[in-house]
Structures are given as C-alpha cells and as structure tokens.
C-alpha positions as CSV (number, residue, x, y, z in Angstrom):
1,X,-11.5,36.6,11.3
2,X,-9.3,34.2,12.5
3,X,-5.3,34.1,10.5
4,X,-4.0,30.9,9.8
5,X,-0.3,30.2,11.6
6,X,2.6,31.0,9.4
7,X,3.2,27.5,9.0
8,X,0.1,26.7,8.1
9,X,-0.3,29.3,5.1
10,X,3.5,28.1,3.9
11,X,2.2,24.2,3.8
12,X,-0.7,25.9,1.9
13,X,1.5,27.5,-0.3
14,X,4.0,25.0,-1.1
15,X,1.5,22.3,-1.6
16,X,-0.1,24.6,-4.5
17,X,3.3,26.0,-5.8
18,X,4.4,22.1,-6.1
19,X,0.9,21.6,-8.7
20,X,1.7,24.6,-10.3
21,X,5.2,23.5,-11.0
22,X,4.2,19.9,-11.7
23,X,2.3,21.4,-14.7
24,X,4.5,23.9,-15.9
25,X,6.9,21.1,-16.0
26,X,4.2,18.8,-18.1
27,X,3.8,22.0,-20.8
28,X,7.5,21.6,-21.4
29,X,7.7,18.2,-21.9
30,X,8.0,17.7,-25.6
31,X,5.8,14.6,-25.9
32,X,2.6,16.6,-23.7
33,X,0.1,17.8,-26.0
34,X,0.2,15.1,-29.0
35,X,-2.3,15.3,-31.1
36,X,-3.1,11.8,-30.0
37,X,-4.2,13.1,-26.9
38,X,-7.8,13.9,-26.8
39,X,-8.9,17.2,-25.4
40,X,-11.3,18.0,-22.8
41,X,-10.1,16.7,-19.3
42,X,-10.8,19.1,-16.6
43,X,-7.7,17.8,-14.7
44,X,-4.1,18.5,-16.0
45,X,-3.4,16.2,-19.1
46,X,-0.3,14.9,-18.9
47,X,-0.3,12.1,-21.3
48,X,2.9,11.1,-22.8
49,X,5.0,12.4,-19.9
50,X,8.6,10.6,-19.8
51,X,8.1,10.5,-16.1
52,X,5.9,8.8,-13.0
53,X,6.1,6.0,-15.1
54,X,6.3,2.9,-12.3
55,X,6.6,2.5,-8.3
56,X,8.4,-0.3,-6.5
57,X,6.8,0.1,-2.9
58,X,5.2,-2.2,-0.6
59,X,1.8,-2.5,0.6
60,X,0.3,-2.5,4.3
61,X,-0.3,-6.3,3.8
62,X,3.5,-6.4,2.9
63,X,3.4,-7.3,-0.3
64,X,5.5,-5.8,-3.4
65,X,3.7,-3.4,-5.8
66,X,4.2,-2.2,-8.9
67,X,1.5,-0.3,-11.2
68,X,1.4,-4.0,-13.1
69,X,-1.0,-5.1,-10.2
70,X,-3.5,-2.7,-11.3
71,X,-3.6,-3.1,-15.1
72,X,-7.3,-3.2,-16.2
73,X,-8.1,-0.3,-13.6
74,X,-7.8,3.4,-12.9
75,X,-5.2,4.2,-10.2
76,X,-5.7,7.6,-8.1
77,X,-2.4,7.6,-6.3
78,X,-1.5,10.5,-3.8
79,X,1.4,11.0,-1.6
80,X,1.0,12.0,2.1
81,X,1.7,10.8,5.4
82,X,-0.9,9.9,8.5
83,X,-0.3,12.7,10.8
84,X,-0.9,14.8,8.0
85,X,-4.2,17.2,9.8
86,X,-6.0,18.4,6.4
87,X,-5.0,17.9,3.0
88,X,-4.2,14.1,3.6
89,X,-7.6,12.9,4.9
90,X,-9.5,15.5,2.4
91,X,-8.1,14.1,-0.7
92,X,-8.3,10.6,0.4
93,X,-12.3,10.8,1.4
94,X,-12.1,12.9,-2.3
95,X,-11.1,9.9,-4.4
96,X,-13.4,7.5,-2.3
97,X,-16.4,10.1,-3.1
98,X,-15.5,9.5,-6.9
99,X,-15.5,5.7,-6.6
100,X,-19.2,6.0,-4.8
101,X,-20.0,8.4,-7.7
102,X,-19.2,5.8,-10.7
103,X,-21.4,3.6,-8.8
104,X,-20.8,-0.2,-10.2
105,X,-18.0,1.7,-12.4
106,X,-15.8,2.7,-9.1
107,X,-14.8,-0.7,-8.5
108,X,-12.3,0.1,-11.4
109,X,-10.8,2.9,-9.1
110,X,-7.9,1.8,-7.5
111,X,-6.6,4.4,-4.7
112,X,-3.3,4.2,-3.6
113,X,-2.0,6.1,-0.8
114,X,2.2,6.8,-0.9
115,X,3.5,7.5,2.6
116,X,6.2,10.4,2.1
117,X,6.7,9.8,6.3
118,X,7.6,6.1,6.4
119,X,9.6,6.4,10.2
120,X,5.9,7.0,11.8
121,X,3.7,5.3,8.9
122,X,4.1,1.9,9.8
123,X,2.3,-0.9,7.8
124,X,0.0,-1.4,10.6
125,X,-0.6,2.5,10.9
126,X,-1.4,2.6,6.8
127,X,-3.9,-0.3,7.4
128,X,-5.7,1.1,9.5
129,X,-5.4,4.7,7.7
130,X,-6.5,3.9,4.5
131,X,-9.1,1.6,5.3
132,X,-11.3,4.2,7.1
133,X,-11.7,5.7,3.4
134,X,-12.4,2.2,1.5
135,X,-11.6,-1.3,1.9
136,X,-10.0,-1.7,-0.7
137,X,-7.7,1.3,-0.4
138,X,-3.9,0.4,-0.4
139,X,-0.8,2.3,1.3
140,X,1.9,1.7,0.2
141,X,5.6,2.8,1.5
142,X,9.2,2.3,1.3
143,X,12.5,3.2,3.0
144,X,14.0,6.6,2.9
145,X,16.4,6.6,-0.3
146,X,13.3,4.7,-2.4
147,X,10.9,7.2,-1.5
148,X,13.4,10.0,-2.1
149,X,14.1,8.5,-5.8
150,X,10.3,8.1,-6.3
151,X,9.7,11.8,-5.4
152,X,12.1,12.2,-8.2
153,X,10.7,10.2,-10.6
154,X,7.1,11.5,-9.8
155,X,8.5,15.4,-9.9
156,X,6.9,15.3,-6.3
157,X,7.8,17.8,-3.4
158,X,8.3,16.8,0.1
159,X,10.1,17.8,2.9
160,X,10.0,16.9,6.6
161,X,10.0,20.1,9.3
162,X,12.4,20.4,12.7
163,X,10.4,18.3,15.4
164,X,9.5,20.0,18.4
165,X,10.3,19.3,21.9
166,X,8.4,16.4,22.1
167,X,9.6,14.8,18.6
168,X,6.5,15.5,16.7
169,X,6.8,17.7,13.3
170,X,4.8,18.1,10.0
171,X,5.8,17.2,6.6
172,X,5.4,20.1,3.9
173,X,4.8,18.4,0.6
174,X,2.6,18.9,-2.8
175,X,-1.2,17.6,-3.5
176,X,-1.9,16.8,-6.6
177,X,-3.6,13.3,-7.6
178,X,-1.7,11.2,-10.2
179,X,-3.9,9.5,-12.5
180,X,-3.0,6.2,-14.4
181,X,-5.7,4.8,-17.4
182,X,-6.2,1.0,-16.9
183,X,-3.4,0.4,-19.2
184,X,-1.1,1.9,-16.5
185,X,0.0,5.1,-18.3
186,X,0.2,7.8,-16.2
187,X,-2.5,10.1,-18.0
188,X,-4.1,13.2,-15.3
189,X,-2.6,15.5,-12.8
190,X,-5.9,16.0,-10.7
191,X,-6.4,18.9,-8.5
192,X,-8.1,17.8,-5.2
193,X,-9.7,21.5,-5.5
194,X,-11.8,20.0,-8.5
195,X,-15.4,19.4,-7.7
196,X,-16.2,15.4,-7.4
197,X,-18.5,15.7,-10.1
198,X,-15.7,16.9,-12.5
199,X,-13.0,13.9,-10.7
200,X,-15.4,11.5,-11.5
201,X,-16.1,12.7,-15.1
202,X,-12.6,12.5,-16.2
203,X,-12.0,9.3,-14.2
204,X,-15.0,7.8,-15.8
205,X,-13.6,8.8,-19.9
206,X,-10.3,7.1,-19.2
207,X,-12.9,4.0,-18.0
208,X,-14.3,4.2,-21.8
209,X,-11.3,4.5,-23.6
C-alpha cells in the first residue's frame, strides 16, 4: 500500500485537529447548548456562539459582502484557496451535491467560498474556481490583515508553507463548513466527512424553521 508524504498526512491532520478544536471551543461557550436550541442536527450545533458572527470580504465580481446579502437563505461558507489539490474541490462539489439534493429547495443554499490565499486567488482566478461547482457560487477574498482577523473571528486555522524553488507552496488550514440559518446566524459546524444525505437533512430543517 502506498504511504501518503509527511506533508500530506500533517495537512490531514491539522485540518481535522482544527474541527476538533473548533468544537471543543463551541462546548465551552456558555451560550452553546440553550435550551432554545433544538436537538438533533447531525452536524456540530453551534447556535448561540459569540463568534463568526459577520464577514466584510469582497466578491469575484468585486463587490462588497456581508452575510446581510444573504438574509432569507442558507449560507454554506468554507475557507480554502484554489491550488488547494483535495480537500478544497471535495468540499466545494459537497455543498453543490446538497443544493441538487433539496431540489427546488437548493436555490436557498448560498455557497460561499473564502480564499485563505488571496496573493494567487485573484478575482478572476475565484470566478472561474467557483463557478465550475455552481453558477451561482461566490468567492470571496480580502487582503492579508482582513483575512487574518476573519480567521480570528471565525476560530479558523490557516497557515501558508515555505515555497519551493520555483515559488509554489501549500497552505495547511482547517475544513469544516460554517452554517448560517436564513436569518444570518451562524447555526452548524458541518463536517465535509458527513454523508450528503445527512448535509442536506440538516440544511433542509434550518430551511423550515
């Protein structure tokens, strides 16, 4: 059997240890786990967390957004970057299998798609990245300093690696899918290791709510 390279397994690794933490983080929060938070998501709830609460990005069309612009859906935002070789293009044909899943339902699923490597992902790059998933597929970005303070604010890992001789490198970082009910309340911490079936389930309840 084939072994993975070191840096491989590690980008595995940190990606799962950054869920894992993300979680642990959402069972301390005081306000996680209110009794007016109904029970039964398969994905992490983390309604009433004091953080991920807004963006301030730009889209690949240049224009500002904000969570705002997507009142009256559900928004499936994940953070990645375009070179990414696995995890990245998984999770993004993942959400676009739960929109195809609600059927007339998915055209309330907004995904979003945060660039974590905005030197290489320009807007024309993120056009053209997120539209091979779905049309109507955003990404959005922002300069260094905003999308270290997002990272922040989201409780998000990233980190860019050493480039190699020729000035490409990889950028470790987590791979969980944020979840926001149509009122814009950040509600789910998906794990893109979920079946669609159970994505779509939970996506489709904070539709009925």
């Amino acid at each position: 059997m084939s072994k993975l390279p070191t840096d491989r397994r590690l980008s595995i690794v940190r990606g799962v240890l950054s869920v894992v933490l993300a979680l642990a983080l959402v069972a301390c929060d005081d306000h996680a786990g209110s009794p007016s938070t109904p029970p039964g998501f398969v994905s992490g709830d983390i309604t009433g967390v004091g953080w991920g609460r807004d963006f301030h990005l730009i889209d690949h069309n240049g224009k500002p957004r904000s969570l705002a612009d997507f009142r009256g859906k559900v928004v499936m935002l994940f953070f990645g970057y375009t070179h990414c070789p696995d995890q990245c293009p998984t999770t993004m044909a993942e959400i676009a299998e739960v929109r195809g899943k609600l059927g007339e339902n998915g055209r309330q699923v907004q995904g979003l798609f945060v660039t974590v490597d905005p030197a290489r992902d320009t807007p024309q790059v993120l056009a053209q990245y997120v539209s091979a998933f779905a049309p109507t597929f955003l990404g959005l970005y922002g300069d260094e300093r905003t999308t270290s303070a997002l990272a922040r604010e989201f409780k998000f890992y990233y980190s860019a690696q050493k480039a190699d001789a020729h000035g490409n490198y990889s950028v470790d970082h987590g791979s969980a899918i944020y979840v926001f009910d149509p009122t814009g309340r950040l509600r789910l911490l998906m794990n893109p290791e979920m079946s669609i079936d159970a994505m779509a389930a939970d996506v489709g309840r904070l539709l009925k709510e």
